[in-house]
FIKOLZA-1660 file (N, C-alpha, C; in steps of 0.1 Angstrom, whole numbers, plus 5000, padded with zeros to 4 digits):
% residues 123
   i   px   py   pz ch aa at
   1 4907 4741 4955  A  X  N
   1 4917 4751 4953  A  X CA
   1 4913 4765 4960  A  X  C
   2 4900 4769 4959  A  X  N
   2 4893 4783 4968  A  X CA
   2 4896 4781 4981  A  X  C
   3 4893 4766 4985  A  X  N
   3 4893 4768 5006  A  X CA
   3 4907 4768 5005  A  X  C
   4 4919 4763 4998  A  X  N
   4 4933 4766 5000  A  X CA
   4 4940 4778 5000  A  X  C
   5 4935 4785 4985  A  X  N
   5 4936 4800 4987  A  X CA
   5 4934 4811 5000  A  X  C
   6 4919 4805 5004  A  X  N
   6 4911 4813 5017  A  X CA
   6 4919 4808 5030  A  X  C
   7 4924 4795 5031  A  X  N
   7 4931 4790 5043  A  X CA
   7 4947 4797 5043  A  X  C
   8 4949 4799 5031  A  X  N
   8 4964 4801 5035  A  X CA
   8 4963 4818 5035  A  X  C
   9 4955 4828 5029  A  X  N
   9 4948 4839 5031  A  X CA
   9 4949 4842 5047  A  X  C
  10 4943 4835 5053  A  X  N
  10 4937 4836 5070  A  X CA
  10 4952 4831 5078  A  X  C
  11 4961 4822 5074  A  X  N
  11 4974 4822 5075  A  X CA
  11 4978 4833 5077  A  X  C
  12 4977 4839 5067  A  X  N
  12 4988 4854 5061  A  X CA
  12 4991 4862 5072  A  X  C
  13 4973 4867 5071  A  X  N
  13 4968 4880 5081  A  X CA
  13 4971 4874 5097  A  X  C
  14 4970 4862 5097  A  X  N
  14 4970 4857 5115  A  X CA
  14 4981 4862 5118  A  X  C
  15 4995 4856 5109  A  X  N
  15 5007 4859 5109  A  X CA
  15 5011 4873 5108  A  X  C
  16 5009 4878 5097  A  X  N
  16 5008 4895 5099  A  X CA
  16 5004 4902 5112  A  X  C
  17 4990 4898 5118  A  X  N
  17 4981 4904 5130  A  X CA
  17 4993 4903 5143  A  X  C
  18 5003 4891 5140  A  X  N
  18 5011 4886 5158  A  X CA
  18 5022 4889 5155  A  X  C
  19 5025 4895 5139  A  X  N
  19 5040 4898 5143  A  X CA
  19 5040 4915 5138  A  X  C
  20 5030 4921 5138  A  X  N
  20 5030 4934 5129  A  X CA
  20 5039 4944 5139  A  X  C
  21 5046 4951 5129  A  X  N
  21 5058 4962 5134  A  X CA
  21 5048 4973 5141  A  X  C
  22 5057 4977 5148  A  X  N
  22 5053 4993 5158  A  X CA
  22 5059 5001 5149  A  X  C
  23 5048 5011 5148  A  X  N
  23 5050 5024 5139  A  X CA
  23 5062 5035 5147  A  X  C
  24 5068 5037 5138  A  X  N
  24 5077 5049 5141  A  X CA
  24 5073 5060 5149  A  X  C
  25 5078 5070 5156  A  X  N
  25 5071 5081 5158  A  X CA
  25 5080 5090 5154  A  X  C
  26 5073 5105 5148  A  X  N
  26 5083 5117 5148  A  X CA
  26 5074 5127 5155  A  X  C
  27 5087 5134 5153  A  X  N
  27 5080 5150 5155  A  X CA
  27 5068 5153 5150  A  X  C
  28 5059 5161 5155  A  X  N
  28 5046 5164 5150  A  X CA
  28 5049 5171 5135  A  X  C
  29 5058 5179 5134  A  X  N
  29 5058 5192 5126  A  X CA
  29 5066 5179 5108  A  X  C
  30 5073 5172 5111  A  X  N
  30 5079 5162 5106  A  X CA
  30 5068 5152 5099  A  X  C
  31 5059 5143 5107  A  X  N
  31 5050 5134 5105  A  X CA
  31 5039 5146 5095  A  X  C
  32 5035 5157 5097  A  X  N
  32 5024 5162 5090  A  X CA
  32 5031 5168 5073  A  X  C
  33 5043 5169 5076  A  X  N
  33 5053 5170 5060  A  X CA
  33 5047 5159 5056  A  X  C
  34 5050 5147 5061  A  X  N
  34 5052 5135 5054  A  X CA
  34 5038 5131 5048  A  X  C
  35 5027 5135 5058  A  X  N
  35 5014 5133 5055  A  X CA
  35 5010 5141 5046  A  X  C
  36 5012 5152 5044  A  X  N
  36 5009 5161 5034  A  X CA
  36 5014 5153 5020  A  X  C
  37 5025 5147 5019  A  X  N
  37 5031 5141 5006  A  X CA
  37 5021 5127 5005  A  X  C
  38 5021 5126 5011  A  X  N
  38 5016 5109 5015  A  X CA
  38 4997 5110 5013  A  X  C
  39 4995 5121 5014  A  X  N
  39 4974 5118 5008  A  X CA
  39 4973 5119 4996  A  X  C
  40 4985 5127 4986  A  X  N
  40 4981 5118 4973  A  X CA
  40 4984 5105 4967  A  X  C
  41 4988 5099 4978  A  X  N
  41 4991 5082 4976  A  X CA
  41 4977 5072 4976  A  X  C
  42 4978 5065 4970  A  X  N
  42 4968 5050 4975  A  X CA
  42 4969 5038 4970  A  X  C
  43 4972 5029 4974  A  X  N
  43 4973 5017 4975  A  X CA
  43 4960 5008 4972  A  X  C
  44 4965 5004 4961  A  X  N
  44 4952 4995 4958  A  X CA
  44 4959 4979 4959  A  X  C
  45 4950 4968 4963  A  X  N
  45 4954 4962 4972  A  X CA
  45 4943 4947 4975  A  X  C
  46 4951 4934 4975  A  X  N
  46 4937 4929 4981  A  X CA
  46 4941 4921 4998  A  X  C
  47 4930 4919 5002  A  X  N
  47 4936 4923 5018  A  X CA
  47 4946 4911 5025  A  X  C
  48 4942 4900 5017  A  X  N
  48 4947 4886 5021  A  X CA
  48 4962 4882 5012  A  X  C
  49 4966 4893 4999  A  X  N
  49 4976 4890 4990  A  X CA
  49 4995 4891 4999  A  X  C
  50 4997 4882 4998  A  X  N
  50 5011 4882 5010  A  X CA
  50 5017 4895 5005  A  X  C
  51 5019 4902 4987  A  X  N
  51 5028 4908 4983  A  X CA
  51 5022 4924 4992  A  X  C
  52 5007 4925 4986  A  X  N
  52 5002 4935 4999  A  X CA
  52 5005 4938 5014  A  X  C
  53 5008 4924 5019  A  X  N
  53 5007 4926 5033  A  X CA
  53 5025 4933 5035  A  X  C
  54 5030 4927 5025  A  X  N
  54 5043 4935 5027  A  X CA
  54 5045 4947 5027  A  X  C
  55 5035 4956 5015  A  X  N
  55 5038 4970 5017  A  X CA
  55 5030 4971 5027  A  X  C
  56 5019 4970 5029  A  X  N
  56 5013 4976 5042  A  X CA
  56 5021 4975 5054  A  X  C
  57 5029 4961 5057  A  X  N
  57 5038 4961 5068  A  X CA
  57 5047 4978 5068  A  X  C
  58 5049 4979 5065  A  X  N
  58 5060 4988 5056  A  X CA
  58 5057 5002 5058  A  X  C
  59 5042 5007 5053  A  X  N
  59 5036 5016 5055  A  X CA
  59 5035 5021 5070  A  X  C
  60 5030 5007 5075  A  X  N
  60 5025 5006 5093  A  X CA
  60 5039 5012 5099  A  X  C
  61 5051 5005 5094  A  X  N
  61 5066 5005 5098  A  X CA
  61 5066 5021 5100  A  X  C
  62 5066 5029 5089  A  X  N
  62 5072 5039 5090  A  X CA
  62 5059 5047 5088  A  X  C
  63 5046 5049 5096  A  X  N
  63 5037 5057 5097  A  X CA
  63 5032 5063 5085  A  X  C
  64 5031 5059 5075  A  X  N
  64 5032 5067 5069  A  X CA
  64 5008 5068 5067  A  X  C
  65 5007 5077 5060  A  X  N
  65 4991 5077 5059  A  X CA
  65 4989 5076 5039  A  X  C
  66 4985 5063 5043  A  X  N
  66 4979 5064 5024  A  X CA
  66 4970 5057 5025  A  X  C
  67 4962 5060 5018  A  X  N
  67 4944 5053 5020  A  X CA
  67 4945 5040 5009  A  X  C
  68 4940 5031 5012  A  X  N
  68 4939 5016 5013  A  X CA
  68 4929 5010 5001  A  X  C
  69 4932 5007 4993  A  X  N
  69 4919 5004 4983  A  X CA
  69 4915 4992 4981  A  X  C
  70 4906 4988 4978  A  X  N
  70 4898 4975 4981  A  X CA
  70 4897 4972 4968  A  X  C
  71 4909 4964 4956  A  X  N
  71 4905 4962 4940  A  X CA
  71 4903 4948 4938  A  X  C
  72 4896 4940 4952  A  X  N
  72 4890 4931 4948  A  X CA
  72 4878 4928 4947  A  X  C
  73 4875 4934 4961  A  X  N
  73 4858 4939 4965  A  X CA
  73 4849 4946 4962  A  X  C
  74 4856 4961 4957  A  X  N
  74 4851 4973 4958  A  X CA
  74 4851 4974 4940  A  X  C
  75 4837 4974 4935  A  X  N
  75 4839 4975 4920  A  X CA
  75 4845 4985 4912  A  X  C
  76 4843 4997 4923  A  X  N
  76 4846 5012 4916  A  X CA
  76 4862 5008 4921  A  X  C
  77 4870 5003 4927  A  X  N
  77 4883 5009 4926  A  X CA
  77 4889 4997 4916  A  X  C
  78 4881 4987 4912  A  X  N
  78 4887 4978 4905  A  X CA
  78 4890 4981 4892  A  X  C
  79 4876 4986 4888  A  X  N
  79 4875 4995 4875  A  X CA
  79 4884 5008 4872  A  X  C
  80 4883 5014 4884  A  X  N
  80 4896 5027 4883  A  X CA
  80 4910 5017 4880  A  X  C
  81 4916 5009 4888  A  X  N
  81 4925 5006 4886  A  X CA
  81 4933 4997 4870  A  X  C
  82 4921 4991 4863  A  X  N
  82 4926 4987 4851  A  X CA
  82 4921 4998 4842  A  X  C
  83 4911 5006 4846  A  X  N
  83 4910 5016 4834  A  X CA
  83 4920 5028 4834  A  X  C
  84 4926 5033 4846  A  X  N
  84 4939 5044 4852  A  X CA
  84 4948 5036 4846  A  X  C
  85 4953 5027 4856  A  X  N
  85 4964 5018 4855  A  X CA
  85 4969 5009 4847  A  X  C
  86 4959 5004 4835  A  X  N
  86 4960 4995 4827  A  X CA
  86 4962 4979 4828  A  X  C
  87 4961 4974 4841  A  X  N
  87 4961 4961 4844  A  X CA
  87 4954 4958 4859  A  X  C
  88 4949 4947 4859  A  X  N
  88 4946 4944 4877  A  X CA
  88 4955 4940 4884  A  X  C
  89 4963 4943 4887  A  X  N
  89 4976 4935 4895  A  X CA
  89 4976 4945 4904  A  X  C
  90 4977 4936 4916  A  X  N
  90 4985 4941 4932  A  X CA
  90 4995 4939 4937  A  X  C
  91 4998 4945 4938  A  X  N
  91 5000 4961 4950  A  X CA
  91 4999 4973 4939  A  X  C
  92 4996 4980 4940  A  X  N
  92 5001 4992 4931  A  X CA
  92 5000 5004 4937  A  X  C
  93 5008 5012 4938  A  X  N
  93 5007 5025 4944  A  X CA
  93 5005 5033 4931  A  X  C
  94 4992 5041 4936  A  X  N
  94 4986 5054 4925  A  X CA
  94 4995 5067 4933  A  X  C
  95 5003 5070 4929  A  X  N
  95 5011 5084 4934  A  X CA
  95 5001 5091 4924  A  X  C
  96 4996 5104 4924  A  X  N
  96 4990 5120 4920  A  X CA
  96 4995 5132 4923  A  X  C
  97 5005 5129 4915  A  X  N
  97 5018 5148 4914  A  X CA
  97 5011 5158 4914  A  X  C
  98 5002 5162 4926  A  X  N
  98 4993 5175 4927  A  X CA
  98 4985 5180 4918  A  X  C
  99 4976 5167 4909  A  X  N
  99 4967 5170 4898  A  X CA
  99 4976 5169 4888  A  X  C
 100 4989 5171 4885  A  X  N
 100 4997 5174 4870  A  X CA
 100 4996 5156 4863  A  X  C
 101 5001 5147 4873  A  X  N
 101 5002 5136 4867  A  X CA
 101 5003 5125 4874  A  X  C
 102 4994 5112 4869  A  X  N
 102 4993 5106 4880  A  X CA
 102 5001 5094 4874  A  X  C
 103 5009 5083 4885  A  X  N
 103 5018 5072 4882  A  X CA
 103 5016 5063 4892  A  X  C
 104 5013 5056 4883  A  X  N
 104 5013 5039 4886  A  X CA
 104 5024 5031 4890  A  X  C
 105 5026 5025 4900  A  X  N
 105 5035 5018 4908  A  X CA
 105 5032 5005 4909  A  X  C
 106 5039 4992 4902  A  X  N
 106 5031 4975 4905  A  X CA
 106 5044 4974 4908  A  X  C
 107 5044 4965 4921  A  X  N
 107 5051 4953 4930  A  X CA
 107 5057 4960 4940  A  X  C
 108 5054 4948 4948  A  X  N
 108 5057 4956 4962  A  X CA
 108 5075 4959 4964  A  X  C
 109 5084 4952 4961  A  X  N
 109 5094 4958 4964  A  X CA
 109 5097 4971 4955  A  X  C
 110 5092 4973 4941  A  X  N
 110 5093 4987 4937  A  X CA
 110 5087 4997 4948  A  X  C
 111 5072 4993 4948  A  X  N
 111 5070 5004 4958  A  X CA
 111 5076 5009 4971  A  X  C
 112 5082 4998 4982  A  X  N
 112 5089 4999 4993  A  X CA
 112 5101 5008 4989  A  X  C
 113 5109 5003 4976  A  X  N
 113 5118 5009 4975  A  X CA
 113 5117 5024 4972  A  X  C
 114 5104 5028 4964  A  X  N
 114 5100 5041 4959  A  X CA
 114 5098 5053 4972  A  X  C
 115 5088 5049 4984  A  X  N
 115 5082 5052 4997  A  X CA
 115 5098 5054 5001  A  X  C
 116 5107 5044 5010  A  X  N
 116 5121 5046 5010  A  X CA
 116 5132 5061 5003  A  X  C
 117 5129 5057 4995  A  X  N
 117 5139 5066 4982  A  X CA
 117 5134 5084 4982  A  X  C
 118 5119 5077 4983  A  X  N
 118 5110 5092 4976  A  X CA
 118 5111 5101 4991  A  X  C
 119 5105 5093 4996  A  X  N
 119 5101 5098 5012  A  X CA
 119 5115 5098 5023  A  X  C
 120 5128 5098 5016  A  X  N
 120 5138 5099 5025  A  X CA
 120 5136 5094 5042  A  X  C
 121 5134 5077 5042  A  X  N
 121 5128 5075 5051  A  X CA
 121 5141 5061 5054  A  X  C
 122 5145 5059 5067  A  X  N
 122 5157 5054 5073  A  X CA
 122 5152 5040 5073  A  X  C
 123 5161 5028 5066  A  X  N
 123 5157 5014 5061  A  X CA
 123 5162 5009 5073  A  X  C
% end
């Protein structure tokens, strides 16, 4: 059951790697708004999970900049994320309302739709 998981894993990403979308471009003055909203974001994440690869497609899509978390590998964000978050489940976007309040986001079509919605960004 592991080498199936790992084989169809290496599937995923091959397929992700040959069909990945070209990022958007904007105006400078536009893209650095968006980045400014977008670095209290992060995605925690595992790298081979298909539901991941979808928001990341996504993210890539429309440029956006949110730092990438490793909650399979990486012990410290694993830990952050069931002790923050209250569960291990991926995708989740950690949004941080400028230190006031932080919110937890699980499944990737929530989140696509949230990035979309929140970030007034053209589907």
């Amino acid at each position: 059951m592991k080498f199936i998981r790992w084989f169809l894993g290496r599937l995923i990403l091959t397929f992700d790697f040959l069909t990945r979308p070209k990022p958007i471009f904007r105006e400078k003055a536009k893209q650095h708004k968006l980045d400014a909203i977008t670095s209290n974001y992060s995605l925690y994440q595992f790298h081979a999970c298909p539901f991941c690869v979808k928001v990341r497609r996504q993210i890539r899509k429309y440029s956006l900049d949110i730092e990438f978390r490793d909650a399979k590998n990486d012990i410290d964000h694993k830990e952050a994320l069931v002790r923050e978050g209250g569960v291990h489940k991926v995708p989740c976007l950690r949004i941080d309302h400028s230190g006031i309040e932080t919110e937890w986001l699980y499944g990737s079509a929530d989140i696509i739709s949230y990035l979309q919605s929140e970030l007034r960004l053209s589907v």
